[in-house]
Biopython code that builds the backbone (N, CA, C, O; Angstrom):
import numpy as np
from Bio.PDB.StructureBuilder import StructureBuilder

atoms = [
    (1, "UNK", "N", (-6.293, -2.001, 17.537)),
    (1, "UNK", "CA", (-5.154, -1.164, 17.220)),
    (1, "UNK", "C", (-5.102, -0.897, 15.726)),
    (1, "UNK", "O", (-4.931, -1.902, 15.036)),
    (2, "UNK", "N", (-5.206, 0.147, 15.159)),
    (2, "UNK", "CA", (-4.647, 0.737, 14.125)),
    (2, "UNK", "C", (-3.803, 0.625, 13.109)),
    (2, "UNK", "O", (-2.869, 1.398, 13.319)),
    (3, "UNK", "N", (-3.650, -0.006, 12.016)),
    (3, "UNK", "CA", (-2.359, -0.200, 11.273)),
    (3, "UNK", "C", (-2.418, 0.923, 10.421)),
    (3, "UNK", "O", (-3.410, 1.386, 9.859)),
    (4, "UNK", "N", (-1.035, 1.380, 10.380)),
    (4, "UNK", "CA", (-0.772, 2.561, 9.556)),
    (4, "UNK", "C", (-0.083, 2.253, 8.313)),
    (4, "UNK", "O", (1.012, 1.777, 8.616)),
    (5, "UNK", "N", (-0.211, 2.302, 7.191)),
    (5, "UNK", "CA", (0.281, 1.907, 5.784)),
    (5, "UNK", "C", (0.833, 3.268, 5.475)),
    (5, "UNK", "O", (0.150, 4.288, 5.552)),
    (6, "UNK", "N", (2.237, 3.242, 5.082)),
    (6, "UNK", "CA", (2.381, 3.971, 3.976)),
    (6, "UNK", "C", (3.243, 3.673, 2.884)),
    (6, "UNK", "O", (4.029, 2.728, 2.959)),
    (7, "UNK", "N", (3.167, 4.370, 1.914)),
    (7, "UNK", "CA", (4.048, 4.081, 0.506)),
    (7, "UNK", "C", (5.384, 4.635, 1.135)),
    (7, "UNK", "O", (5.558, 5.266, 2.177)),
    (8, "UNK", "N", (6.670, 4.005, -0.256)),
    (8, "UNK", "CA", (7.846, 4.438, -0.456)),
    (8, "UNK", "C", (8.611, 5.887, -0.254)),
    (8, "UNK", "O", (9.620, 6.221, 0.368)),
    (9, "UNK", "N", (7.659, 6.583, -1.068)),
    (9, "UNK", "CA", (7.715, 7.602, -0.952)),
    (9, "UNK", "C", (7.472, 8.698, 0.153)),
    (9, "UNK", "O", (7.893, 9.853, 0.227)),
    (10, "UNK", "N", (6.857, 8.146, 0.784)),
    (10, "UNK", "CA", (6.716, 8.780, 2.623)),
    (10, "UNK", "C", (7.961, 7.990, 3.407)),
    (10, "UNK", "O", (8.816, 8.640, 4.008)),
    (11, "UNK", "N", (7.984, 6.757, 3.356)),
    (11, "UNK", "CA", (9.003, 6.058, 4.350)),
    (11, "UNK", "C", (10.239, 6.878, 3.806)),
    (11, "UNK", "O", (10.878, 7.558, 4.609)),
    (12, "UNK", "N", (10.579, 6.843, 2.562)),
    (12, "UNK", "CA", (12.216, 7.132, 2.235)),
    (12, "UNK", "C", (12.188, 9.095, 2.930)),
    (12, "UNK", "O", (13.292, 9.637, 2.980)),
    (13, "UNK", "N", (11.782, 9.370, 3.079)),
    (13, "UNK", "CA", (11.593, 10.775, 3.571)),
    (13, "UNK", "C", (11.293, 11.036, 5.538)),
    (13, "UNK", "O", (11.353, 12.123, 6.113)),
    (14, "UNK", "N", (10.976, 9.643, 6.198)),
    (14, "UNK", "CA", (10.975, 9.537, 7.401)),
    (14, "UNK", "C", (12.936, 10.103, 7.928)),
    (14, "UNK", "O", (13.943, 10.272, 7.239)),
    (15, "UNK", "N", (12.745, 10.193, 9.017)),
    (15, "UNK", "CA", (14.257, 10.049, 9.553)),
    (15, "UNK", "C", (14.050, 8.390, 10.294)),
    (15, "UNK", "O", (13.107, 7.673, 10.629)),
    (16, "UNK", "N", (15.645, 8.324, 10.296)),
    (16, "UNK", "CA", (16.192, 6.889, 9.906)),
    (16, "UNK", "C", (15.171, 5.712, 11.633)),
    (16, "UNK", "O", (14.747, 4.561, 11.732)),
    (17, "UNK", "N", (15.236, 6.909, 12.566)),
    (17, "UNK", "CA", (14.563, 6.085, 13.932)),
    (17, "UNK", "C", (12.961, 5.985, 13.804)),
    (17, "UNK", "O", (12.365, 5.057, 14.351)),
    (18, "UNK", "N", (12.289, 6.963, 13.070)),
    (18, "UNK", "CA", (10.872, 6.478, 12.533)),
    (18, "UNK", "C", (10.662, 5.544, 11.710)),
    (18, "UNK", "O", (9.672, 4.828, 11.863)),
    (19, "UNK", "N", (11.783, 5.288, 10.367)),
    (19, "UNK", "CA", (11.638, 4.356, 9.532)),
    (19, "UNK", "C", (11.780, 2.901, 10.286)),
    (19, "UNK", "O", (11.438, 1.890, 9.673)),
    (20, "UNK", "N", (12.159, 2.836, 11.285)),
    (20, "UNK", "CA", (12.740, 1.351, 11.881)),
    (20, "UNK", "C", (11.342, 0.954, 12.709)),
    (20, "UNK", "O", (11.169, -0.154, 13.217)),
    (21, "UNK", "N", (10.471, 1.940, 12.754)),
    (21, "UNK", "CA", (9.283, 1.949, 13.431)),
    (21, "UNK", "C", (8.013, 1.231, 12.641)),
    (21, "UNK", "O", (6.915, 0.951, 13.122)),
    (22, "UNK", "N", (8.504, 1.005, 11.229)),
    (22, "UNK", "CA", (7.721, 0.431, 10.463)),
    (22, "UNK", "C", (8.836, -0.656, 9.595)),
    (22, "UNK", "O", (10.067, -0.682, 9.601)),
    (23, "UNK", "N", (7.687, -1.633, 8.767)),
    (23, "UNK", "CA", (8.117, -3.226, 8.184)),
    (23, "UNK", "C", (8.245, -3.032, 7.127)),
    (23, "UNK", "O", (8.211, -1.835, 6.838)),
    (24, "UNK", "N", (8.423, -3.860, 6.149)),
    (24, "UNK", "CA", (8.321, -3.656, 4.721)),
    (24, "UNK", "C", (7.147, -4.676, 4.572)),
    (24, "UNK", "O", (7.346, -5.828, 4.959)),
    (25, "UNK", "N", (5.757, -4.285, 3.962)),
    (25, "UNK", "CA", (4.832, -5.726, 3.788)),
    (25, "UNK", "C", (5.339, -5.986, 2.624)),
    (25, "UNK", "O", (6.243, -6.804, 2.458)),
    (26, "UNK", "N", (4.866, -5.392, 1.817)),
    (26, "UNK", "CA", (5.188, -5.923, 0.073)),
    (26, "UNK", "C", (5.769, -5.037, -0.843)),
    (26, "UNK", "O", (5.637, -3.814, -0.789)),
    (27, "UNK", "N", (6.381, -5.621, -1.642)),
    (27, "UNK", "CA", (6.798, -4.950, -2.911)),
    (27, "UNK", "C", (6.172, -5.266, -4.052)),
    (27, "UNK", "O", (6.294, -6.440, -4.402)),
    (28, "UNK", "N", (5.194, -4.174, -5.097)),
    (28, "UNK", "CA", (4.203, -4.663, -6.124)),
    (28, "UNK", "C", (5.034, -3.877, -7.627)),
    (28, "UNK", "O", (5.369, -2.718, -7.871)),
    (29, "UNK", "N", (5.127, -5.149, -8.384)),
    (29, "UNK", "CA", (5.879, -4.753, -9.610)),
    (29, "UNK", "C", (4.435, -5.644, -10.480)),
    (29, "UNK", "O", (3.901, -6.643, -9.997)),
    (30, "UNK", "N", (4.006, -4.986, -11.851)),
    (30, "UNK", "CA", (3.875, -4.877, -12.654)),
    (30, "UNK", "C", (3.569, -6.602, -13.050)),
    (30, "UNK", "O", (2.528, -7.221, -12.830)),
    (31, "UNK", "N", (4.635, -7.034, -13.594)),
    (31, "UNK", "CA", (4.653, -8.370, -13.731)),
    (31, "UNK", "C", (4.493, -9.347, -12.455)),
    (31, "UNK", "O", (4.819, -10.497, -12.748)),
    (32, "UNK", "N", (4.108, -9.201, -11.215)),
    (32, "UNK", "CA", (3.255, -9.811, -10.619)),
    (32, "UNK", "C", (1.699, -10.322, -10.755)),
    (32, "UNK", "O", (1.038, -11.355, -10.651)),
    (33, "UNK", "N", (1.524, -8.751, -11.092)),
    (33, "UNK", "CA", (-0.250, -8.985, -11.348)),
    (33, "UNK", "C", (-0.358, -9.860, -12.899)),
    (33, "UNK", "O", (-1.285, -10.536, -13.343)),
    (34, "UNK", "N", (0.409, -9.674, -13.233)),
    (34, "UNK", "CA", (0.243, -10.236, -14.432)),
    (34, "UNK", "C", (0.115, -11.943, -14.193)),
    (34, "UNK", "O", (-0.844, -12.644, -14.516)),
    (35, "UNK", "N", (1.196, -12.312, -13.624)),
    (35, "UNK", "CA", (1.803, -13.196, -13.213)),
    (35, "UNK", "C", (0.102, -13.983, -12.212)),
    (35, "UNK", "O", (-0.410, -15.087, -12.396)),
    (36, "UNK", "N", (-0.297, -12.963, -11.302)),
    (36, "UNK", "CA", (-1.278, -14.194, -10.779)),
    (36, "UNK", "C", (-3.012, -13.558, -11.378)),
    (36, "UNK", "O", (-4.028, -13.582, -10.684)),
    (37, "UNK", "N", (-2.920, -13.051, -12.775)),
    (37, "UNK", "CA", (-3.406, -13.355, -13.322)),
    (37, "UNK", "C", (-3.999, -14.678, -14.175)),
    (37, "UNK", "O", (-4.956, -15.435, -14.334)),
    (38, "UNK", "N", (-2.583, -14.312, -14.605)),
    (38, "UNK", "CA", (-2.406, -16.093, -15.328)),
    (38, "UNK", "C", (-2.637, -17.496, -14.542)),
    (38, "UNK", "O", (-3.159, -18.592, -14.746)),
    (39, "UNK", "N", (-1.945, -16.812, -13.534)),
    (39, "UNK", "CA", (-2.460, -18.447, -12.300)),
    (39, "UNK", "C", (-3.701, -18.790, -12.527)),
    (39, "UNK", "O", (-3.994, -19.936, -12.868)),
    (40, "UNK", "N", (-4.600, -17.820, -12.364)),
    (40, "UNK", "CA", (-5.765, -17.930, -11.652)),
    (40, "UNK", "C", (-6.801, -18.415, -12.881)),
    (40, "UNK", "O", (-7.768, -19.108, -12.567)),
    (41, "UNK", "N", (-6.551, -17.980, -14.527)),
    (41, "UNK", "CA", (-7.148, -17.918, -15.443)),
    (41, "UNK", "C", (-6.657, -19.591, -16.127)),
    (41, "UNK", "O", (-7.088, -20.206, -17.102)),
    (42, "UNK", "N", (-5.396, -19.990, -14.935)),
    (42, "UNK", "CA", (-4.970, -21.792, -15.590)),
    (42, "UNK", "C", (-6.049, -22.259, -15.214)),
    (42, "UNK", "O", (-6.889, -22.947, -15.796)),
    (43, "UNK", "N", (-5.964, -21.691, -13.811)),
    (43, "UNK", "CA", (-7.163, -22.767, -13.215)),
    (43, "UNK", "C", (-8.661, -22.443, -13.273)),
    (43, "UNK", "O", (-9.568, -22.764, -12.506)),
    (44, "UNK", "N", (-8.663, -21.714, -14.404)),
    (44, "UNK", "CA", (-10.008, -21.691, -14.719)),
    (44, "UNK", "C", (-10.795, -20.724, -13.623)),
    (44, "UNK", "O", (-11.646, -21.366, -13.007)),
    (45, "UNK", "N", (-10.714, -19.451, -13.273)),
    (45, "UNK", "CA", (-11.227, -18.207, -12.680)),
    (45, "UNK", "C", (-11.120, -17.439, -13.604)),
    (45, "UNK", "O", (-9.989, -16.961, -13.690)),
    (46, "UNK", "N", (-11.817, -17.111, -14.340)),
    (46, "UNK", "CA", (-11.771, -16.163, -15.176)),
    (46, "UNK", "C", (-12.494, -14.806, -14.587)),
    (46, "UNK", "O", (-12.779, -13.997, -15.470)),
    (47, "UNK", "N", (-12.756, -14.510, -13.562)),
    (47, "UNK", "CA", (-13.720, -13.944, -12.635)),
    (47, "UNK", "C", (-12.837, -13.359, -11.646)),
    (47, "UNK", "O", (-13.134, -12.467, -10.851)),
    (48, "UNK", "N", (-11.735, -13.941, -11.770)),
    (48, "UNK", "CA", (-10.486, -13.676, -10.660)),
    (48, "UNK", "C", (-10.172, -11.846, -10.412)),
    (48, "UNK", "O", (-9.802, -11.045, -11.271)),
    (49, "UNK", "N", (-10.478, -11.575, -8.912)),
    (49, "UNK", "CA", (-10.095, -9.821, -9.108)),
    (49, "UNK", "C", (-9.350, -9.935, -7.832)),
    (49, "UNK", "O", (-9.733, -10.372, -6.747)),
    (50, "UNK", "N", (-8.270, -9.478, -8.171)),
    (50, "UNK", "CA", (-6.789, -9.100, -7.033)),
    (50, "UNK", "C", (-7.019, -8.546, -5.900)),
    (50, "UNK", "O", (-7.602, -7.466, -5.800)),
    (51, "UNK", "N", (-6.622, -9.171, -4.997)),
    (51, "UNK", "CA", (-6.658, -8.317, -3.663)),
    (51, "UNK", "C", (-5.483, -8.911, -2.638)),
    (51, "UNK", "O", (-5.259, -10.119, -2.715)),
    (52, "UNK", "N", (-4.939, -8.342, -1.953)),
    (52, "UNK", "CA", (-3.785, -8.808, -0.895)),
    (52, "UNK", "C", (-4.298, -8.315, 1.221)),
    (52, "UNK", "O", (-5.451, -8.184, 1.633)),
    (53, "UNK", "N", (-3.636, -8.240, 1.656)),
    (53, "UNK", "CA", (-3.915, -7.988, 3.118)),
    (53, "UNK", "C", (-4.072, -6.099, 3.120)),
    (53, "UNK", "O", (-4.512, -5.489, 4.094)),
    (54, "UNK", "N", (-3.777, -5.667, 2.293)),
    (54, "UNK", "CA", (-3.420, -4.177, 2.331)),
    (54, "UNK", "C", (-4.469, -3.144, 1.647)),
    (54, "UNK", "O", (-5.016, -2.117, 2.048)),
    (55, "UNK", "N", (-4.514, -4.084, 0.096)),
    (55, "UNK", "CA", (-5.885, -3.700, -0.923)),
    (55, "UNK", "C", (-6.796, -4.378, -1.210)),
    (55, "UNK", "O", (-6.728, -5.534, -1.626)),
    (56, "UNK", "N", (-7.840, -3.689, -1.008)),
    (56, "UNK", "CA", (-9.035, -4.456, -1.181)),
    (56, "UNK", "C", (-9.212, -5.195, -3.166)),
    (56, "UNK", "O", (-9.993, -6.087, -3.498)),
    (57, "UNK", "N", (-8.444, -4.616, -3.899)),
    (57, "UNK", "CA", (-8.613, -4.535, -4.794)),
    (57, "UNK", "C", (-7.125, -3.553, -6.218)),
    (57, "UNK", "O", (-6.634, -2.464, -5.923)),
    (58, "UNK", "N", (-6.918, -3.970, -6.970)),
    (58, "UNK", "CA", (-6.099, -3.448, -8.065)),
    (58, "UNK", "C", (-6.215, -2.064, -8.226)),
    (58, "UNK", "O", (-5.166, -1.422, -8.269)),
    (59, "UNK", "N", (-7.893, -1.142, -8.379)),
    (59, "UNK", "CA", (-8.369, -0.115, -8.096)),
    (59, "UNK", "C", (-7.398, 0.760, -6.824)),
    (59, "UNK", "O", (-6.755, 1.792, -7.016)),
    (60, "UNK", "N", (-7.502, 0.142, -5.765)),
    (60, "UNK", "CA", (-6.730, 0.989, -4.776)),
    (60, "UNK", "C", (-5.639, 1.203, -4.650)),
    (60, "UNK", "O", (-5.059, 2.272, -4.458)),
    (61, "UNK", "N", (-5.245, 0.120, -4.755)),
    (61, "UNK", "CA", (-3.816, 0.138, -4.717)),
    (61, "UNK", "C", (-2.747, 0.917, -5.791)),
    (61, "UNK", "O", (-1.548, 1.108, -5.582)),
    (62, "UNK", "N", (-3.602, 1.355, -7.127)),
    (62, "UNK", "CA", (-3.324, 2.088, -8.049)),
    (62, "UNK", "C", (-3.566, 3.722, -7.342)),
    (62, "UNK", "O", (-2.751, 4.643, -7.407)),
    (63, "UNK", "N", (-4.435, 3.744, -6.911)),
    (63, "UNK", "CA", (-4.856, 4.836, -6.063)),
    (63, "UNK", "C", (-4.036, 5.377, -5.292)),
    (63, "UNK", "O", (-3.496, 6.477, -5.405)),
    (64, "UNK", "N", (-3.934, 4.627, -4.514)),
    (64, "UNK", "CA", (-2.667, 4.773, -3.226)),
    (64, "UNK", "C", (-1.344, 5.457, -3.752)),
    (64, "UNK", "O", (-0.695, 6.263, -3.086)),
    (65, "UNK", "N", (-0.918, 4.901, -5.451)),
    (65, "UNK", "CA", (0.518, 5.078, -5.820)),
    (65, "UNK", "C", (0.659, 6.496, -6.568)),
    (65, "UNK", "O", (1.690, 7.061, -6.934)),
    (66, "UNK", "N", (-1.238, 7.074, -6.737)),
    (66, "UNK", "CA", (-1.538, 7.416, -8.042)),
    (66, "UNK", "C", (-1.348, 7.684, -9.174)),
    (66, "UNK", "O", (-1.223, 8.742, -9.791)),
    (67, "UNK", "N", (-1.324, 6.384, -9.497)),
    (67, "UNK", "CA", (-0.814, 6.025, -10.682)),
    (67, "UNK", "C", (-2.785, 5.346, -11.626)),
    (67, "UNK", "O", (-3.824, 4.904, -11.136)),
    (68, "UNK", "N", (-2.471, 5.552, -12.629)),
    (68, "UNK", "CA", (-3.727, 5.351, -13.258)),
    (68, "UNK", "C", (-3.584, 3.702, -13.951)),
    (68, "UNK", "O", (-4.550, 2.966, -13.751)),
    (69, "UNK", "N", (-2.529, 3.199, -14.662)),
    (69, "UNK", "CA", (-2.622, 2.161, -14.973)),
    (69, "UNK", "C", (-1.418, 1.409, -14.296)),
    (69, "UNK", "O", (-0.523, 2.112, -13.826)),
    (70, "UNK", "N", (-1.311, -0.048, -14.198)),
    (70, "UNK", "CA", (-1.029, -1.380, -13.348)),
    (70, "UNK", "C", (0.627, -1.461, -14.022)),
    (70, "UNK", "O", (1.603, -1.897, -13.410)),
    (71, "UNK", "N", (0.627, -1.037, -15.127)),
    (71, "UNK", "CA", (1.856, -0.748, -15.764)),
    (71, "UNK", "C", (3.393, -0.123, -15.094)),
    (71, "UNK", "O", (4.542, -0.554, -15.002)),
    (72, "UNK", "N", (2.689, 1.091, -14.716)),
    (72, "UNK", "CA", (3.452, 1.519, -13.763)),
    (72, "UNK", "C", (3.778, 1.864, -12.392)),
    (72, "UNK", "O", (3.978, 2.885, -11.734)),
    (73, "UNK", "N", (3.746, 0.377, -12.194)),
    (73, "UNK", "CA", (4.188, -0.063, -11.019)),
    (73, "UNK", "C", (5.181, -0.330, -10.990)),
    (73, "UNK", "O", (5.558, -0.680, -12.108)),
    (74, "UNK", "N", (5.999, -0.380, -10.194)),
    (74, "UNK", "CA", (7.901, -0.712, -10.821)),
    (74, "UNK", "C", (8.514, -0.856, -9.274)),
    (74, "UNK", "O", (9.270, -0.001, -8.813)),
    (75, "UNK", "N", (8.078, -2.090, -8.498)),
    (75, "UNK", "CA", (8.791, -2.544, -7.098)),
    (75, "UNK", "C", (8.354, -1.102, -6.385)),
    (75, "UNK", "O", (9.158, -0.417, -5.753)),
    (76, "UNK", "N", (7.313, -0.837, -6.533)),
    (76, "UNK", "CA", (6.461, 0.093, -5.559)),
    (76, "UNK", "C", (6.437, -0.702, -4.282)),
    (76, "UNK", "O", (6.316, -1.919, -4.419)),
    (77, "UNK", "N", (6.567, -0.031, -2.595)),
    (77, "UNK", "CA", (6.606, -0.609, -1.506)),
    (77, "UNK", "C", (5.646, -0.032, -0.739)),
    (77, "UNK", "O", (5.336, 1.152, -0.877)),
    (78, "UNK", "N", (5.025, -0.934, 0.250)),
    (78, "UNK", "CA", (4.381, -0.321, 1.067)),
    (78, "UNK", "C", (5.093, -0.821, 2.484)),
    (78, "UNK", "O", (5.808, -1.821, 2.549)),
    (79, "UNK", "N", (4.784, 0.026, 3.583)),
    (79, "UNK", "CA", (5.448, -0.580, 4.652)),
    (79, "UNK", "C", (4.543, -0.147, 5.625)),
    (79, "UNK", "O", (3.831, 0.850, 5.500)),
    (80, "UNK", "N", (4.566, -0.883, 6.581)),
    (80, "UNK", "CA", (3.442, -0.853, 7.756)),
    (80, "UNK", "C", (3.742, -0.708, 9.092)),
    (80, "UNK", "O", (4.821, -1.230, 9.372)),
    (81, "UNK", "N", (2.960, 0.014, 10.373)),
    (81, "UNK", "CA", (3.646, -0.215, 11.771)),
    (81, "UNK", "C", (2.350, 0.148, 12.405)),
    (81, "UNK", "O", (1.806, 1.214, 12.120)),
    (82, "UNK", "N", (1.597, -1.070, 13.636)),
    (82, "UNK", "CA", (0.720, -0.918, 14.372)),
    (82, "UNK", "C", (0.791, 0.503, 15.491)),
    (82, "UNK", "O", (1.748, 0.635, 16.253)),
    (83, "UNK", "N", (-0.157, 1.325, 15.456)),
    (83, "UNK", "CA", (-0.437, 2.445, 16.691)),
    (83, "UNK", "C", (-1.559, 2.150, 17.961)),
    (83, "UNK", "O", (-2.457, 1.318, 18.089)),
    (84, "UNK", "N", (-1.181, 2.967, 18.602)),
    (84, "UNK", "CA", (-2.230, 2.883, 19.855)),
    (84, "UNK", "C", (-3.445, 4.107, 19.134)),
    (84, "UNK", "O", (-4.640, 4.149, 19.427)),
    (85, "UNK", "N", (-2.945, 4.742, 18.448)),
    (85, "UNK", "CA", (-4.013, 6.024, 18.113)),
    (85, "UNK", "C", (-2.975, 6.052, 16.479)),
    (85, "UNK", "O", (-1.945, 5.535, 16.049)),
    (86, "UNK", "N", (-4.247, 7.188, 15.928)),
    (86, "UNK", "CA", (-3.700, 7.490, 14.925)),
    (86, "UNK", "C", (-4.663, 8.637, 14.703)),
    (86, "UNK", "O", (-5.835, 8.317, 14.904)),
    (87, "UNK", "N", (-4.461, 9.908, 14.333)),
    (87, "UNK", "CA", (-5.037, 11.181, 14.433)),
    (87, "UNK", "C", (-4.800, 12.232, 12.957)),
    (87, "UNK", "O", (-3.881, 12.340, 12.146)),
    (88, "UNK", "N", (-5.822, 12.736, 13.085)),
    (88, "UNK", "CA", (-5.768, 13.599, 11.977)),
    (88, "UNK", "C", (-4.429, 14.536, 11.888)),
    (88, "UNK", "O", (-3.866, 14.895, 10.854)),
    (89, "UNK", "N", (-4.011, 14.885, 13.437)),
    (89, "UNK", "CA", (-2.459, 15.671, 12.915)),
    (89, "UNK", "C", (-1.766, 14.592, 12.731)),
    (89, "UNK", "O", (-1.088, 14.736, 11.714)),
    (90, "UNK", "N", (-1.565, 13.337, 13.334)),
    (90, "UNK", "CA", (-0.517, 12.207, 12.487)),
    (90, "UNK", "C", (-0.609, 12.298, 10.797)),
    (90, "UNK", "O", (0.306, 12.732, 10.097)),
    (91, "UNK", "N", (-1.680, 11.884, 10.377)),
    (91, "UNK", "CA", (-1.808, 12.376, 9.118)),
    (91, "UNK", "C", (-1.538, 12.726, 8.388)),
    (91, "UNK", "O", (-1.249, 12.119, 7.357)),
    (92, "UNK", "N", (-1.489, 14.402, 8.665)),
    (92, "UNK", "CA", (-1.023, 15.467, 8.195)),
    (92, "UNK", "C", (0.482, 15.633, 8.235)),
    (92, "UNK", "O", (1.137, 16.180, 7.348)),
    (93, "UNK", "N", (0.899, 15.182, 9.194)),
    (93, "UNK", "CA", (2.336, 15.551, 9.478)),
    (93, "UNK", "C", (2.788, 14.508, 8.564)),
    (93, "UNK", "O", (3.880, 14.816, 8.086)),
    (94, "UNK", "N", (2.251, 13.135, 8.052)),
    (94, "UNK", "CA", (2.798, 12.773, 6.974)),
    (94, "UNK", "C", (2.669, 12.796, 5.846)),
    (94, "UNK", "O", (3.517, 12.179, 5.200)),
    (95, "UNK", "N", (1.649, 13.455, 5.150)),
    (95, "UNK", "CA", (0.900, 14.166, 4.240)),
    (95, "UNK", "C", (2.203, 15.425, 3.540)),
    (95, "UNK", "O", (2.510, 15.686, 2.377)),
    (96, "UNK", "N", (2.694, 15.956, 4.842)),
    (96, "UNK", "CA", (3.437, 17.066, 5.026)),
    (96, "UNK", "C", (4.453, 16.488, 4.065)),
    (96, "UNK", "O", (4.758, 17.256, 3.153)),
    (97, "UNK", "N", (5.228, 14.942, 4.065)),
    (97, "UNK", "CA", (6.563, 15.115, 3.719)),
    (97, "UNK", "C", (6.068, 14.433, 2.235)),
    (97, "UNK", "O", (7.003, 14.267, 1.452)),
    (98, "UNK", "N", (4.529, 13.954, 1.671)),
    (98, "UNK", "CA", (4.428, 13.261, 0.786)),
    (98, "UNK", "C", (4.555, 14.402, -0.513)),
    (98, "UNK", "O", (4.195, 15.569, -0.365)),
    (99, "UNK", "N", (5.155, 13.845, -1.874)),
    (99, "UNK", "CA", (5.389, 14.702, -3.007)),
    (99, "UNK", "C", (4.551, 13.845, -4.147)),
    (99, "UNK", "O", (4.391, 14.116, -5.337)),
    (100, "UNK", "N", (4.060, 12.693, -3.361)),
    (100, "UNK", "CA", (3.244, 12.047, -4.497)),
    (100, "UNK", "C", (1.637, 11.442, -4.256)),
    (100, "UNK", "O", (1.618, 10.415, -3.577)),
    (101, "UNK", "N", (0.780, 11.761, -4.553)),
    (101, "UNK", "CA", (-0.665, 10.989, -4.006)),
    (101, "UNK", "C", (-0.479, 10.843, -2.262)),
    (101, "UNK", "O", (0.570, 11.309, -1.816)),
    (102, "UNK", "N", (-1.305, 10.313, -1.422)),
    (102, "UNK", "CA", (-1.178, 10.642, 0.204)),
    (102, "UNK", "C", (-0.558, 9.581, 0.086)),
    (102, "UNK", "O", (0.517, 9.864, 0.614)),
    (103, "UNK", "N", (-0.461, 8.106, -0.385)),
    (103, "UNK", "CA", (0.663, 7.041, -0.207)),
    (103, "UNK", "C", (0.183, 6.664, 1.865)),
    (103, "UNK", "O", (0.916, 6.081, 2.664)),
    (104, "UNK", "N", (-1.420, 7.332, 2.186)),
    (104, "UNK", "CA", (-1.531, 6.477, 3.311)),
    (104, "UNK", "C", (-2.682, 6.085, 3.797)),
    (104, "UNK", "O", (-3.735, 6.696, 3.616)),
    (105, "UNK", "N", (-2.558, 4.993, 4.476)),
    (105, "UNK", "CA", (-4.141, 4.317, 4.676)),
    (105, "UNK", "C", (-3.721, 3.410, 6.145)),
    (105, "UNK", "O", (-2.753, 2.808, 6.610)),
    (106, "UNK", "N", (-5.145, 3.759, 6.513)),
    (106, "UNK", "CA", (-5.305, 3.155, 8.011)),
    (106, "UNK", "C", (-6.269, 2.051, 8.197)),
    (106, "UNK", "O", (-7.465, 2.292, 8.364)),
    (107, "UNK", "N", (-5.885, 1.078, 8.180)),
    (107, "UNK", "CA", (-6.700, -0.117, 8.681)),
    (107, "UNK", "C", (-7.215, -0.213, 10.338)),
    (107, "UNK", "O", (-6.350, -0.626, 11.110)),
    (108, "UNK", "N", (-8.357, 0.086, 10.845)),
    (108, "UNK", "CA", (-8.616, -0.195, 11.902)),
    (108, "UNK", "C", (-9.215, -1.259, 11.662)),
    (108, "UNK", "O", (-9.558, -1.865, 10.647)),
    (109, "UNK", "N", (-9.347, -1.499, 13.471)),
    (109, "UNK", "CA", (-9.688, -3.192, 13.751)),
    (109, "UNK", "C", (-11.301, -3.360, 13.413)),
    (109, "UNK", "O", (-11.683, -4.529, 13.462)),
    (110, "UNK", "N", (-12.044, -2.629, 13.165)),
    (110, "UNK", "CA", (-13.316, -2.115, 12.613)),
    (110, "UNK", "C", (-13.648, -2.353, 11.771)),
    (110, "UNK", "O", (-14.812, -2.750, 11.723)),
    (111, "UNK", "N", (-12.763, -2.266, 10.393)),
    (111, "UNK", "CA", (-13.298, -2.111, 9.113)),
    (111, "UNK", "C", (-12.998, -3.435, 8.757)),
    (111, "UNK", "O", (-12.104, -4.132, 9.236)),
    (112, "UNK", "N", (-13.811, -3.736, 7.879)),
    (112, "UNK", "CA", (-14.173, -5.226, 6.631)),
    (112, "UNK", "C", (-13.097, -5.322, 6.305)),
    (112, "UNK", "O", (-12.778, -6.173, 5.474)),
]
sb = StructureBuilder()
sb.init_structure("model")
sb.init_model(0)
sb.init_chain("A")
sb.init_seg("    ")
for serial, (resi, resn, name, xyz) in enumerate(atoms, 1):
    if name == "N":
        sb.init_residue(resn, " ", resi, " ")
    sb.init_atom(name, np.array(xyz, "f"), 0.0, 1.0, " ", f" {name:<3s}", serial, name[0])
structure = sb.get_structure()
């Protein structure tokens, strides 16, 4: 099954019975990354590169917001809801209400 991700900016633009159709996973502010930066560089990882259940990496997830630097991030959300399908007009039709970067990504049970 399919997980469908999207940003803030698509959910706050859903109507109120689609939004209940999806979770909130995380909220990414700025001083987080910072924050398990430092963790990781106490304990001696200096090699340490970010990733959560959603992004493979700091790279994407900047992507996703498009936003170019980690800075401005500011309690950015992503929120999630499993499908039986997920289709190029699904997509689009949320593509349709986005005003910022596509803010969407599909995890199938497939991919790494």
């Amino acid at each position: 099954m399919p997980v469908v991700i999207i940003g803030w900016n698509i959910y706050d633009k859903l109507p109120k019975e689609k939004q209940k159709k999806f979770v909130l996973v995380q909220r990414y502010r700025t001083d987080y990354f910072y924050e398990c930066y430092e963790y990781e560089n106490a304990k001696g990882n200096t090699n340490y590169e970010w990733s959560d259940r959603c992004f493979k990496n700091q790279e994407e997830l900047l992507e996703f917001f498009g936003y170019e630097m980690i800075e401005d991030l500011n309690s950015d959300a992503v929120y999630a809801r499993r499908v039986e399908t997920f289709t190029d007009y699904d997509e689009k039709q949320l593509l349709e209400i986005s005003d910022a970067s596509n803010q969407i990504k599909v995890i199938r049970a497939n991919q790494d």
